[in-house]
C-alpha positions in Angstrom: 0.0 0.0 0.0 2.8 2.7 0.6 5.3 1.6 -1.9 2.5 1.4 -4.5 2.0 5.1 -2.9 5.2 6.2 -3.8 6.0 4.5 -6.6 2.9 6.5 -8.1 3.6 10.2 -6.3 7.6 9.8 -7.8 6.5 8.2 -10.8 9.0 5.6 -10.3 9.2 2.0 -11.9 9.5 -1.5 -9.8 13.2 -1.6 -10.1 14.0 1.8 -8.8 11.1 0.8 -6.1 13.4 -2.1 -4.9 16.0 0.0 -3.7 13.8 1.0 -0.6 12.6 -2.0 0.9 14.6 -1.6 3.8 12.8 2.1 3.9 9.6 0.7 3.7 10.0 -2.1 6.6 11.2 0.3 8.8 8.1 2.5 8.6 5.9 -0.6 8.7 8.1 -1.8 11.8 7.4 1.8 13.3 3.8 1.3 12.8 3.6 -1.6 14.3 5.1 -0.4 17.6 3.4 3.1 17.5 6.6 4.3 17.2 8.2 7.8 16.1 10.5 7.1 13.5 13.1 9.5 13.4 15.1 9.8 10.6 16.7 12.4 8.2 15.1 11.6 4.6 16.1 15.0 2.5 16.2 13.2 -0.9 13.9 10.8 -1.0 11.1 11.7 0.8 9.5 8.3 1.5 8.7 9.1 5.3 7.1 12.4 4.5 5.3 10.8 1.9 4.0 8.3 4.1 3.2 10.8 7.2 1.2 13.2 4.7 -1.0 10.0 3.3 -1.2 7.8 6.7 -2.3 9.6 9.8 -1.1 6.2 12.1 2.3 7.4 11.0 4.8 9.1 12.6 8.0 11.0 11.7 10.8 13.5 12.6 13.6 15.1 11.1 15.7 16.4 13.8 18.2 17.5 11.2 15.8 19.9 9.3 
């Protein structure tokens, strides 16, 4: 549900997708827990594109 998300918002193929499974298990692993995942994600933007879309998600950028 959120890689298809943002695959479609960065109009991004499945390969390129790939490269940010790790991304996407550590927001799913911070949902689970109801956990603030804190992390600084200036390039790609997955975790802001997941906080503006899912309200049960949370995220900080203490380097912004």
């Amino acid at each position: 549900m959120g890689k298809e998300l943002y695959r479609n918002k960065k109009g991004i193929g499945k390969k390129a997708l790939q490269k940010h499974n790790v991304d996407f298990i550590i927001a799913a692993t911070a949902i689970e827990h109801q956990a603030t995942l804190v992390s600084h994600d200036n390039k790609d933007k997955i975790f802001e594109i997941l906080q503006e879309n899912y309200s049960h998600f949370d995220w900080e950028d203490w380097m912004s």
